[in-house]
NUTI-959231 format. One record per residue (C-alpha): residue in one letter; x, y, z; residue number from 0. Coordinates in Angstrom, 2 decimals, padded with zeros to 5 digits. Layout:
N
TIFI   guke         X         Y         Z   votor
TIFI      a         X         Y         Z     NUM
...
END
This chain:
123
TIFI   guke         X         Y         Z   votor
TIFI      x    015.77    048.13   -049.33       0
TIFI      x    014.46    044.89   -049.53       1
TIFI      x    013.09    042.94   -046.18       2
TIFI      x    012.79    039.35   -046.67       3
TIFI      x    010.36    037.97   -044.40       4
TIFI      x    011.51    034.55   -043.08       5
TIFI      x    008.91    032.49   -041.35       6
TIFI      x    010.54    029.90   -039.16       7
TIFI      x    008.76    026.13   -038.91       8
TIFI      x    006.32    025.36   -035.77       9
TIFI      x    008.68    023.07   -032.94      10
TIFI      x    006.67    020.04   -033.03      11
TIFI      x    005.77    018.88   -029.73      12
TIFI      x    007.09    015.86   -028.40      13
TIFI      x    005.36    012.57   -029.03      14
TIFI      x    003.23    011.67   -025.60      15
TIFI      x    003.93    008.54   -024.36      16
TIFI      x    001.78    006.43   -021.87      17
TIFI      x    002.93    003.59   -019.51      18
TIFI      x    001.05    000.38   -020.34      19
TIFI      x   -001.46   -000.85   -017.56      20
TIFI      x    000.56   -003.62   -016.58      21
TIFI      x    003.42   -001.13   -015.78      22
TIFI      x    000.81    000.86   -013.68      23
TIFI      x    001.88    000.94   -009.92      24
TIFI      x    000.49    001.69   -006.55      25
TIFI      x    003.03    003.83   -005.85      26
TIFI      x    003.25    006.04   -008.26      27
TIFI      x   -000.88    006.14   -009.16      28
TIFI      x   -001.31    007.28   -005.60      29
TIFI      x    001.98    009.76   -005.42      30
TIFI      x    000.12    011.15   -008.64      31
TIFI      x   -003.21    011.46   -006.67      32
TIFI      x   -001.77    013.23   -003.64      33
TIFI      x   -001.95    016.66   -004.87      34
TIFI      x   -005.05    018.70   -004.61      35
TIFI      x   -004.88    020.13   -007.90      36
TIFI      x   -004.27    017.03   -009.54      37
TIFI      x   -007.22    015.29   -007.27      38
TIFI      x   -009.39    018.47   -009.33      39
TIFI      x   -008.20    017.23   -012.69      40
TIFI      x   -009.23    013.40   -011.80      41
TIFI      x   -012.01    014.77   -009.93      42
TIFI      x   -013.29    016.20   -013.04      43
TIFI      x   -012.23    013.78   -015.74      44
TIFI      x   -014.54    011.04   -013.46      45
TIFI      x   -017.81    013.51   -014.32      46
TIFI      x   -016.57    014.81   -017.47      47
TIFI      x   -014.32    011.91   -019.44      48
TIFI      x   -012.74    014.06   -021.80      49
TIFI      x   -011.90    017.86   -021.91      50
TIFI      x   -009.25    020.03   -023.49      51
TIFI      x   -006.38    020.87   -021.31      52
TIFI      x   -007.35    024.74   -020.77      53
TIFI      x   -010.73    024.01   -019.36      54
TIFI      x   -009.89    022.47   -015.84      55
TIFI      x   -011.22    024.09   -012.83      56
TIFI      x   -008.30    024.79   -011.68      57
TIFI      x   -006.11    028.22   -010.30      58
TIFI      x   -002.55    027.29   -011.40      59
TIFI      x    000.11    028.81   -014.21      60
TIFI      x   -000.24    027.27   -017.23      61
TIFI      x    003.38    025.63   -016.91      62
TIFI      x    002.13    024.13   -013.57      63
TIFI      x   -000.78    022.59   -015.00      64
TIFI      x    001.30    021.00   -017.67      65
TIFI      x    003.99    019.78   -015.19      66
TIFI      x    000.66    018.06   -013.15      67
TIFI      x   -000.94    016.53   -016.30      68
TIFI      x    002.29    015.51   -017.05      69
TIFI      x    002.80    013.65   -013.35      70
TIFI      x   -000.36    012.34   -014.09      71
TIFI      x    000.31    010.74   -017.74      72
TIFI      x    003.80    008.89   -016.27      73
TIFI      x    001.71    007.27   -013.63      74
TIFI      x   -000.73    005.77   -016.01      75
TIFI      x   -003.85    008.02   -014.35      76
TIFI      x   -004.62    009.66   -017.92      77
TIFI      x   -004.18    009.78   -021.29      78
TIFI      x   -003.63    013.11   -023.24      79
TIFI      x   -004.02    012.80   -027.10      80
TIFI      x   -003.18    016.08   -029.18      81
TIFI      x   -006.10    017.38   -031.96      82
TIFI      x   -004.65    020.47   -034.14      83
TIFI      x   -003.62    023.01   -031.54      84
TIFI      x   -005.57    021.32   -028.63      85
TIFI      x   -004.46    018.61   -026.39      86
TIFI      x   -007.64    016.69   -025.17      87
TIFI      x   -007.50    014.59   -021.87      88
TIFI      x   -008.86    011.49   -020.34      89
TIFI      x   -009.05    009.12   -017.31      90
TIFI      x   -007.87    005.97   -017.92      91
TIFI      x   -010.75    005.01   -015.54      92
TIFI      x   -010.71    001.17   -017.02      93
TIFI      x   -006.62    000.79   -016.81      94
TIFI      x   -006.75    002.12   -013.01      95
TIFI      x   -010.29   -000.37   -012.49      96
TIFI      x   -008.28   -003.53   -013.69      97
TIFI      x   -004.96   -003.23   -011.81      98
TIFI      x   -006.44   -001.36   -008.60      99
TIFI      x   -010.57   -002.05   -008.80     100
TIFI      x   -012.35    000.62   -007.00     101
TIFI      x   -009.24    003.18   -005.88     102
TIFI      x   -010.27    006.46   -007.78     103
TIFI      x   -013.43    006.30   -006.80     104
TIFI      x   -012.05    005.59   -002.98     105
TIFI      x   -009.37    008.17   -002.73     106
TIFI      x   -012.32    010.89   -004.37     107
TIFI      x   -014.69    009.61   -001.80     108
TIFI      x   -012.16    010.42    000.90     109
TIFI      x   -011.55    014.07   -000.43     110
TIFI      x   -013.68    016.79    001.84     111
TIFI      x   -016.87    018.61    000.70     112
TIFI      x   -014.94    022.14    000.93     113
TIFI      x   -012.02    021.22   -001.39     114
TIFI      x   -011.97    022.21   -005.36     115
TIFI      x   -011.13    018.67   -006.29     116
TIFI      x   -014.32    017.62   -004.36     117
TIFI      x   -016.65    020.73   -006.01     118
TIFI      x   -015.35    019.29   -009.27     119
TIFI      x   -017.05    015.55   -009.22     120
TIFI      x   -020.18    017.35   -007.69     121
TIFI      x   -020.93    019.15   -010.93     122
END
């Protein structure tokens, strides 16, 4: 008896797409930024400006912590790029700066000592 092995193609993942900063609003930059786990990932993308998606300080599934990058990405907060079998993110720090100057660094400013998000930009 013969077994044919039959190795099936990789799913390519879905082309990222990122809203352009003049489509960035208030709205939706600071419904992205009212989560504490997402406040860790911005939190540590502000000390640390780019890191692979696995390597967040962070206590959440990984199907969580892709639905929260990807709540992120639609409001404009970062931008994910994929390298090989890693997806590498960043802050779009200088998108947020030029449509809402000095808000990141408010709304981190305003999280408390004790939370993760907070222990994150202290590093």
């Amino acid at each position: 008896m013969n077994i044919e092995r039959v190795v099936m193609p990789a799913t390519p993942r879905p082309p990222l797409t990122h809203p352009d900063p003049a489509d960035l609003t208030l709205v939706s930059v600071l419904h992205a930024l009212a989560d504490p786990t997402r406040l860790a990932i911005v939190a540590t993308l502000r000390v640390d400006p780019e890191r692979p998606c696995g390597t967040f300080p962070v206590r959440v599934a990984p199907s969580t912590l892709t639905h929260h990058f990807r709540v992120l990405r639609d409001a404009g907060v970062i931008r994910q790029r994929d390298d090989g079998n890693r997806r590498w993110t960043t802050l779009r720090l200088d998108d947020l700066e030029s449509r809402f100057p000095g808000l990141i660094d408010a709304v981190l400013a305003s999280v408390p000592e004790s939370t993760p998000s907070r222990s994150a930009n202290q590093a």
